[in-house]
C-alpha positions as CSV (number, residue, x, y, z in Angstrom):
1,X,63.4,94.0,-178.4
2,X,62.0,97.2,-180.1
3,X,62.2,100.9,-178.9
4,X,62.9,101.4,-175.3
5,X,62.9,104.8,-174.5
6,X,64.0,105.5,-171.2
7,X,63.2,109.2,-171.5
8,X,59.4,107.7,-172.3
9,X,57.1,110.3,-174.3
10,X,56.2,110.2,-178.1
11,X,58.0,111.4,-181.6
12,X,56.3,115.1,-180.3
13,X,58.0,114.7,-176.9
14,X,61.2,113.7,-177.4
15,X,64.4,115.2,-177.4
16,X,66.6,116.9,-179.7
17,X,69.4,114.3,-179.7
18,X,69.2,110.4,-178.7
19,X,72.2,108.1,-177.6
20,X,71.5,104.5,-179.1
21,X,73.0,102.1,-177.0
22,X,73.1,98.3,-179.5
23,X,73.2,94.8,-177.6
24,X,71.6,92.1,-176.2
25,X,71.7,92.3,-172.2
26,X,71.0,88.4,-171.8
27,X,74.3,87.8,-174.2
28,X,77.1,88.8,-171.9
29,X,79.9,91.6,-173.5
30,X,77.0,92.0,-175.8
31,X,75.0,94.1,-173.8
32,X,77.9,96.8,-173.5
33,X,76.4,99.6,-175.7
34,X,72.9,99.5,-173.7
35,X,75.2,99.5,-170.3
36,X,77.2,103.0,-171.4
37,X,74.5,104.7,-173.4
38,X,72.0,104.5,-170.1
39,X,75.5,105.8,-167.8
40,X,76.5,108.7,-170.3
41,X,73.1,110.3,-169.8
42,X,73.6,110.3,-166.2
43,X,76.9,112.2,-166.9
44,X,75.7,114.4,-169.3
45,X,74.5,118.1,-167.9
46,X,71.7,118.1,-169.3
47,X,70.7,114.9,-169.5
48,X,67.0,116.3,-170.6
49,X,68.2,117.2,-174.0
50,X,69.2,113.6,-174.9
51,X,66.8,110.7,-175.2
52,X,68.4,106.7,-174.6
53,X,67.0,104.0,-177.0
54,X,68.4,100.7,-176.1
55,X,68.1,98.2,-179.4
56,X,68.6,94.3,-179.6
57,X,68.4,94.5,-183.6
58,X,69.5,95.2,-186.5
59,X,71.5,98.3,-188.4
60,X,68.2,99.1,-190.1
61,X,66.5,99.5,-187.3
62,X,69.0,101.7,-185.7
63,X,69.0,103.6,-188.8
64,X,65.0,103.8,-188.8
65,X,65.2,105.2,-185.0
66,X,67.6,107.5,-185.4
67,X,64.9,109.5,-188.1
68,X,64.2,112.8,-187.0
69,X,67.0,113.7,-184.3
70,X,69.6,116.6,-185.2
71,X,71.9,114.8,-183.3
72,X,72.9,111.0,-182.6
73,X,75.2,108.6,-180.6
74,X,75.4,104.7,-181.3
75,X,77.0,102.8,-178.8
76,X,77.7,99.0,-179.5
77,X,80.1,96.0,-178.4
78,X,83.1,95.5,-181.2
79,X,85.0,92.2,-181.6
80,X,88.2,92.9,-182.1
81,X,91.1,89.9,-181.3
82,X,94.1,92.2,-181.3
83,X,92.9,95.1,-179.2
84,X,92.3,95.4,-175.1
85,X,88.9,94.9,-173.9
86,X,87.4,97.9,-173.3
87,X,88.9,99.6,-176.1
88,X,86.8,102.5,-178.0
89,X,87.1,103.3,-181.6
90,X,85.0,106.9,-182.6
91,X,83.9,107.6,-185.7
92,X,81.8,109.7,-187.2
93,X,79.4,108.4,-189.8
94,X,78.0,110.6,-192.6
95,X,76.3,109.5,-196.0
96,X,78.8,110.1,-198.0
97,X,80.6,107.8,-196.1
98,X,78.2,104.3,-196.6
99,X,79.6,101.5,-198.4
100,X,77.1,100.8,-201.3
101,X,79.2,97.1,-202.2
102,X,76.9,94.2,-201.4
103,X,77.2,93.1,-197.9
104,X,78.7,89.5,-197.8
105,X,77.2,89.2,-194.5
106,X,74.1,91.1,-193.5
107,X,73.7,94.3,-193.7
108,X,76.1,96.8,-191.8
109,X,75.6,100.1,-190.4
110,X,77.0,101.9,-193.1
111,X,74.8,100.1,-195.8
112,X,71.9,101.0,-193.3
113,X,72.7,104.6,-193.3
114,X,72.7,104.8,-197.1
115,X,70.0,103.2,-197.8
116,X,67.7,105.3,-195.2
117,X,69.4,108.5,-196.6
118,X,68.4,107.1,-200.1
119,X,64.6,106.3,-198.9
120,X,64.7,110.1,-198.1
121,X,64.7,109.4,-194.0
122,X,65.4,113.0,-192.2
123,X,68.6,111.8,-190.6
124,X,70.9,113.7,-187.8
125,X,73.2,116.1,-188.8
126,X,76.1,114.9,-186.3
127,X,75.9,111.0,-185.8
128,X,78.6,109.3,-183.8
129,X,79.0,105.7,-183.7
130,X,81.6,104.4,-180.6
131,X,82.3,100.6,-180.6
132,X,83.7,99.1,-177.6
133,X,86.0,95.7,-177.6
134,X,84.4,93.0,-175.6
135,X,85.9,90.0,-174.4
136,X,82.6,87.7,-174.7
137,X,80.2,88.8,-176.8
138,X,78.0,85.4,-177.4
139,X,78.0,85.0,-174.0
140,X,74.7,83.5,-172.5
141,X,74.0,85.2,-169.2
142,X,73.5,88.6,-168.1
143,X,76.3,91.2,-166.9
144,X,79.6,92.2,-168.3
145,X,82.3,90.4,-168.0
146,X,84.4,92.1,-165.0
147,X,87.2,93.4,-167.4
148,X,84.8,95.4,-169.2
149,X,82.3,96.1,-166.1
150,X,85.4,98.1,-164.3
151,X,86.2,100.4,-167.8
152,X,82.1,101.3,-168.3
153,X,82.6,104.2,-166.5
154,X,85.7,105.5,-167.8
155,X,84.2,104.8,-171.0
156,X,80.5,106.6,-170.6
157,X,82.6,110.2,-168.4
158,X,84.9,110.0,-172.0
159,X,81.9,110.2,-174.0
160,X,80.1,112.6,-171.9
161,X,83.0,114.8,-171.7
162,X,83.2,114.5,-176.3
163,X,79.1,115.1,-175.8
164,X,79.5,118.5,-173.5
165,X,82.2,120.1,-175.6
């Protein structure tokens, strides 16, 4: 999918801080973090100081785009069996806190972050990463399942309200 900026403008253009919203819109549950990311910017009170990326990839390139902002948000769909759909687990990411063990399967956000911080990549000094449980996530077909459509609001004025503070 690449970088979709919906704020538009080059690396001299863009804003200070960028909300990174991870999914696939075509996959169902998936395309959660794109949905809230895009809705959280519309909340926000200055919505000028934030750009919105929506990425279909992987942690890499989320790491690679997040390069150069002070401050960062990632937004992505979470499978998790024993929790509600539409539950959010925060947490804030820093170096220090990458796992450096070989991934058994891919390569994880975490891994990602150390390795651009490694590679010298100027990185944000406050990155947040919110997953969301989702009830479908390998869903073929476009739009949230309606469990999770009714909480995306509650969900993106949450996150607005963390972002304002």
């Amino acid at each position: 999918m690449g970088r979709a900026s919906l704020t538009g403008g080059g690396l001299d253009s863009r804003a200070p801080a960028v909300i990174v919203g991870v999914g696939n819109t075509i996959c169902g549950d998936d395309g959660v973090g794109p949905a809230v990311a895009r809705r959280v910017r519309e909340l926000l009170p200055d919505p000028s100081a934030w750009d919105v990326i929506e990425l279909c990839c992987s942690p890499m390139e989320v790491v690679e785009q997040l390069s150069g902002y002070r401050r960062a948000v990632v937004v992505d769909a979470l499978v998790d069996w024993d929790a509600p759909v539409g539950t959010v687990f925060r947490v804030a990411l820093a170096g220090e806190d990458a796992d450096l063990s070989p991934p058994s399967h891919g390569l994880g956000l975490t891994n990602a972050l150390a390795l651009a911080r490694a590679a010298g990549l100027p990185f944000p000094e406050q990155l947040l990463v919110y997953g969301i449980v989702v009830k479908g996530p390998l869903v073929f077909g476009e739009g949230l399942s309606d469990e999770l459509r009714a909480r995306v609001d509650t969900i993106a004025c949450s996150i607005a309200l963390e972002l304002s503070a």
